[in-house]
C-alpha positions as MATLAB code, in Angstrom:
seq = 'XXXXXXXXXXXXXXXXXXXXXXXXXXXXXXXXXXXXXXXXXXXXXXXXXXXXXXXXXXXXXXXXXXXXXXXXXXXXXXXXXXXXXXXXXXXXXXXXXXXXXXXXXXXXXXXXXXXXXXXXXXXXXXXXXXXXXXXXXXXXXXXXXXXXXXXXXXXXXXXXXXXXXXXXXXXXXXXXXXXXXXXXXXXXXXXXXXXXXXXXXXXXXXXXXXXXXXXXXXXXXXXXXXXXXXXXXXXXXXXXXXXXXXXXXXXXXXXXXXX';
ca = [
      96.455  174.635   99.171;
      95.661  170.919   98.955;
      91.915  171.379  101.182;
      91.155  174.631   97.850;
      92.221  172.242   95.112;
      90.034  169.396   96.439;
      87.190  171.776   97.176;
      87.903  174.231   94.563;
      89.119  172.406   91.284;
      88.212  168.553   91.983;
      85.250  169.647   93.696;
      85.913  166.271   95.936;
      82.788  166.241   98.865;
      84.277  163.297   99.797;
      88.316  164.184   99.969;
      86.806  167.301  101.619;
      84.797  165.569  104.307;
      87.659  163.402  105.885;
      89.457  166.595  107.151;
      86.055  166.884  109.795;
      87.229  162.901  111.650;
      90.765  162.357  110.945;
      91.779  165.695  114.102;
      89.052  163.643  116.008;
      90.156  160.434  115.780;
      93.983  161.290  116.202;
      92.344  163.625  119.573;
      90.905  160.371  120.992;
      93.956  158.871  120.752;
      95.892  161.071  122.093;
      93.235  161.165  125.560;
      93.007  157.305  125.586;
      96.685  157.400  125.701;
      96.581  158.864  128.856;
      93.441  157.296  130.487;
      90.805  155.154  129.776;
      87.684  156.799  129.013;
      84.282  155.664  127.149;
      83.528  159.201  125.711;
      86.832  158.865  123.779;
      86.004  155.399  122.556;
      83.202  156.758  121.232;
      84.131  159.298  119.564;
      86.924  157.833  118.072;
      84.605  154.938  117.310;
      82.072  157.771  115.476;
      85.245  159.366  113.706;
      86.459  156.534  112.367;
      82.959  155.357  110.885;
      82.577  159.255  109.582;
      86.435  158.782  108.047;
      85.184  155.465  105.992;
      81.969  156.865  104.962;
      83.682  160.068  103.939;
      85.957  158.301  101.565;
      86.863  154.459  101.432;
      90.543  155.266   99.819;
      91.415  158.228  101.643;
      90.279  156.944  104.841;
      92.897  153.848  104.446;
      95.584  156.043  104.191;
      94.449  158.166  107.491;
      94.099  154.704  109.275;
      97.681  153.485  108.293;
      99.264  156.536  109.814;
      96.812  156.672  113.103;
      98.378  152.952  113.134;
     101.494  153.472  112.976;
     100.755  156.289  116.120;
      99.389  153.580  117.812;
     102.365  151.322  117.741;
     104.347  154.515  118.402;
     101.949  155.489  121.382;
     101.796  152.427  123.081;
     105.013  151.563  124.887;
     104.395  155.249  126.313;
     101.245  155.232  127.202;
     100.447  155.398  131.049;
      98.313  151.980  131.325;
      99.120  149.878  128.318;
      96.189  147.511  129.005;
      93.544  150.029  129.228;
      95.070  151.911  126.266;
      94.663  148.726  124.205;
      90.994  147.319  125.321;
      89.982  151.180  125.006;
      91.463  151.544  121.077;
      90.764  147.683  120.002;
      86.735  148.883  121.126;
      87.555  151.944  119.462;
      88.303  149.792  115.661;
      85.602  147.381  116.819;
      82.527  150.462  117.484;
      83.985  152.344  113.975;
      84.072  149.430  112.079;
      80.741  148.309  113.037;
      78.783  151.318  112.381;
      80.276  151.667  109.162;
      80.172  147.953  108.344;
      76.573  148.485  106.140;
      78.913  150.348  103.735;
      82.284  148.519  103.503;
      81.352  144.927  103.775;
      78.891  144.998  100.735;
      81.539  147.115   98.692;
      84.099  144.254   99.372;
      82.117  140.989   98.585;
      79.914  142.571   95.854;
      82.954  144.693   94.120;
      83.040  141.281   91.642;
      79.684  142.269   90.484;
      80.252  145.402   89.336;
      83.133  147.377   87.058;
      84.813  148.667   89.409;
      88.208  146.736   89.272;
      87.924  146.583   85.408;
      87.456  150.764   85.130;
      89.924  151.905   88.346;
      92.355  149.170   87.625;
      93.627  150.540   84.818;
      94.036  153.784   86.180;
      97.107  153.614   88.480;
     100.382  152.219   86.498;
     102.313  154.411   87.620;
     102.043  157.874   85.753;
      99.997  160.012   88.709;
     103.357  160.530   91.138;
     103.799  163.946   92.010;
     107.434  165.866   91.836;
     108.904  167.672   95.221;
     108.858  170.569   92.830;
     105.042  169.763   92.413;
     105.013  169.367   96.262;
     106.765  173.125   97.066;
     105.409  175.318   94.218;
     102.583  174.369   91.381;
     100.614  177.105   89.674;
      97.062  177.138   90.001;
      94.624  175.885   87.465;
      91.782  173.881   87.066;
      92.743  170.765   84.531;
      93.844  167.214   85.567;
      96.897  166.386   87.497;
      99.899  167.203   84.943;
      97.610  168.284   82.036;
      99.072  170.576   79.271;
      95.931  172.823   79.454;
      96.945  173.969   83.585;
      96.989  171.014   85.659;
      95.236  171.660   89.381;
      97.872  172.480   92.032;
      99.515  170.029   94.283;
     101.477  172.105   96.504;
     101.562  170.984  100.123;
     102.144  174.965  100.874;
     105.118  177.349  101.546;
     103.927  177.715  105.199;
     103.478  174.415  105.376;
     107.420  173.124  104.582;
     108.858  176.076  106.485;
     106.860  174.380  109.835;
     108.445  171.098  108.820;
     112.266  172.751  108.464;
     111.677  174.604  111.730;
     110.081  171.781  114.005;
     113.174  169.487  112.984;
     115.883  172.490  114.014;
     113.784  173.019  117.606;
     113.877  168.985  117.902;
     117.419  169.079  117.317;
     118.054  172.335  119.547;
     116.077  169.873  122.721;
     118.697  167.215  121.767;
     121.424  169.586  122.408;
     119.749  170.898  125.548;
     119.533  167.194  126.644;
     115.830  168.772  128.512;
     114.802  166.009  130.865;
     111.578  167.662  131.837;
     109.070  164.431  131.189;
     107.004  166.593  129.034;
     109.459  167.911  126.710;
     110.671  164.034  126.320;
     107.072  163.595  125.818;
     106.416  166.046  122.893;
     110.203  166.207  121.530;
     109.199  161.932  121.015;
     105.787  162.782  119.341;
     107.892  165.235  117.020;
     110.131  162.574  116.111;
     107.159  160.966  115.150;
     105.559  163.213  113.351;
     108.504  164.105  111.279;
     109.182  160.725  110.042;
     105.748  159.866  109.213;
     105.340  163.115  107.516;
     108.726  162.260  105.580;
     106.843  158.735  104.942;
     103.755  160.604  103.490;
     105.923  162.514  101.153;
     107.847  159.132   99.797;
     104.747  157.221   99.306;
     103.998  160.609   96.552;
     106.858  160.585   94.999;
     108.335  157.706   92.201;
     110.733  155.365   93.499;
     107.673  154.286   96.022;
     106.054  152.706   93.155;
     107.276  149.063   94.456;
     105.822  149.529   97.512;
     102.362  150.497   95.668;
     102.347  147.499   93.834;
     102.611  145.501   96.828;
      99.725  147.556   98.217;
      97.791  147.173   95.271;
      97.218  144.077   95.812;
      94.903  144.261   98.595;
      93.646  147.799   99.274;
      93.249  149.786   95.777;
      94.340  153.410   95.845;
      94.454  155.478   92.711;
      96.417  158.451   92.434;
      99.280  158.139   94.794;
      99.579  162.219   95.689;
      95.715  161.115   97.796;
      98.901  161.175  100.746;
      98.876  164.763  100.374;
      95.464  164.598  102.919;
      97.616  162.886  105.070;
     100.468  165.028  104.600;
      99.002  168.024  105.525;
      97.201  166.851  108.650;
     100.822  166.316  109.638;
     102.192  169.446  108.877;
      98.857  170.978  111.354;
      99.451  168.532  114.135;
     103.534  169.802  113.620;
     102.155  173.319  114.037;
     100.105  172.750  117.033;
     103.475  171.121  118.660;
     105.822  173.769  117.388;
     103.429  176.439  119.241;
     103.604  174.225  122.345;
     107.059  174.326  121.894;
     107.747  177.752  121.759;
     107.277  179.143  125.344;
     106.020  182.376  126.645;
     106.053  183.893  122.968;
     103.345  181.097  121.654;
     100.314  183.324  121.216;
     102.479  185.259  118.855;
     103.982  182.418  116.920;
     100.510  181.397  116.296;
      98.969  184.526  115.095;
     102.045  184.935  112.798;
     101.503  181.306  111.237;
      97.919  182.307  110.689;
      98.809  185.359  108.822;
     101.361  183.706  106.850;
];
């Protein structure tokens, strides 16, 4: 629902256009953790560049959470020296070939009106509800206008993934499966679920500390932006929860699809 309301309603090319890097930079990740390869630098490299140039704000908020995966990623990964050289390259190549774009909008942001306009704009009235979050009716005005304000939903689908990738975790607890890949993916669902859970925090009010403190060096406007994040998640928590579910995957999948 979020991808129609940014294509559909806000008409956002940019909002729209980070949904082609972030699967390719969180891929390359995911193959550098497990060896060292310069096609994956690139690409990452390439992603990450295409991420920024898509959208400066959004593409913050992607980076934070591939981050965090990092950190997560890294005491696991199969040569921790390699995986580090490979991903430091990987900031270093993204960075660089978007650097024509960012730099100047950093040092020359004091000429222009930006602050003065955009800093006004966030004090706190754009957080989104978990009712928002479940259920909000379609319509085409701003975000909680009287006239029909544009959905926010992260999806029905979406949440029932969540609820039943945390009860198969917690099933593989039970189990006590010491097959290395089921430690392997039952630790990336961990993960997952508590950044998701993070994503869905940083939407809601009592995060609005934390913004502040953010505000202060990387400006974002509307706080619900997470919902990008959000649902890349909930897709990556799909993918796993199909992975999961044995000989009757194919199914699983189709049935997600047509749901």
């Amino acid at each position: 629902p979020y991808r129609f309301s940014n294509i559909f309603v806000r008409a956002s090319i940019g909002d729209a256009t980070t949904f082609i890097f972030a699967p390719l930079v969180f891929w390359s990740l995911w193959k550098l953790k497990e060896k060292a390869d310069f096609k994956w630098v690139a690409l990452g490299g390439l992603s990450i560049a295409g991420l920024i140039l898509s959208h400066a704000m959004v593409s913050v908020l992607f980076l934070s959470i591939f981050g965090l995966y990092f950190l997560f990623s890294l005491p696991i990964a199969k040569n921790k020296i390699s995986y580090l050289r490979s991903c430091a390259l990987l900031i270093l190549g993204g960075f660089g070939v978007s650097a024509y774009y960012f730099i100047p909008s950093i040092i020359e942001r004091s000429n222009t009106k930006f602050q003065e306009l955009m800093g006004q704009i966030f004090v706190g009235n754009y957080f989104a509800t978990i009712n928002d979050l479940i259920y909000s009716k379609w319509a085409y005005g701003v975000f909680h206008s009287k006239e029909g304000a544009m959905s926010i939903q992260l999806g029905l689908v979406q949440w029932l993934v969540v609820a039943i990738l945390a009860v198969t975790l917690i099933i593989y607890f039970i189990k006590r499966n010491k097959s290395k890949t089921d430690k392997s993916k039952t630790a990336l669902g961990i993960f997952l679920l508590f950044a998701f859970v993070f994503s869905i925090f940083m939407m809601l009010s009592p995060s609005l500390p934390l913004w502040k403190s953010i505000s202060k060096y990387v400006f974002i406007d509307f706080p619900w932006r997470m919902l990008a994040v959000s649902t890349f998640l909930v897709s990556i928590c799909t993918g796993l929860l199909i992975s999961l579910s044995g000989r009757f995957r194919h199914v699983f999948a189709v049935l997600l699809i047509i749901l």
